[in-house]
N, C-alpha and C positions, 0 to 999 in steps of 0.2 A: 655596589653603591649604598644599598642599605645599611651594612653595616659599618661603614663609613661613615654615616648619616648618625647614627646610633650614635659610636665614638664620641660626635660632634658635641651630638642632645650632651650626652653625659658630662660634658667636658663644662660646655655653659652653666649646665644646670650648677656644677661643684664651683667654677667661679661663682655664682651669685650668691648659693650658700655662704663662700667664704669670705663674700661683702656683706652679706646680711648679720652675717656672725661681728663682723668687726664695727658694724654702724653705733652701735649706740658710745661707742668709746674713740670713732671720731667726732661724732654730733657733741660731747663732752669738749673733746681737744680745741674745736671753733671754739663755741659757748668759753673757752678760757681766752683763746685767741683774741676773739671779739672784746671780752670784757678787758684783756691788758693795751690794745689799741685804746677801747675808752678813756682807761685812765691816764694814758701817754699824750693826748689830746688837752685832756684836762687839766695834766700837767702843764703843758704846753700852752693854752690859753690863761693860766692865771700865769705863768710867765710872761706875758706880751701886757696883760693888764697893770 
């Protein structure tokens, strides 16, 4: 069971490396995401005015 338990750690530990590794270049992808909703909005409201 230990080293089953081990396996497990290991397994976790390398997924969250390889979200931590990729975070700054989705928090990037929103940040553009969010900014092209804005400007689809704003689109969108000076069309209705």
């Amino acid at each position: 069971m230990g080293f089953f338990s081990f396996i497990v750690l290991l397994a976790i530990a390398y997924l969250l490396w390889r979200i931590s590794d990729q975070m700054p270049d989705i928090l990037f992808r929103l940040s553009e995401i969010q900014r092209d909703i804005a400007e689809i909005r704003r689109n969108r409201d000076d069309a209705d005015s």
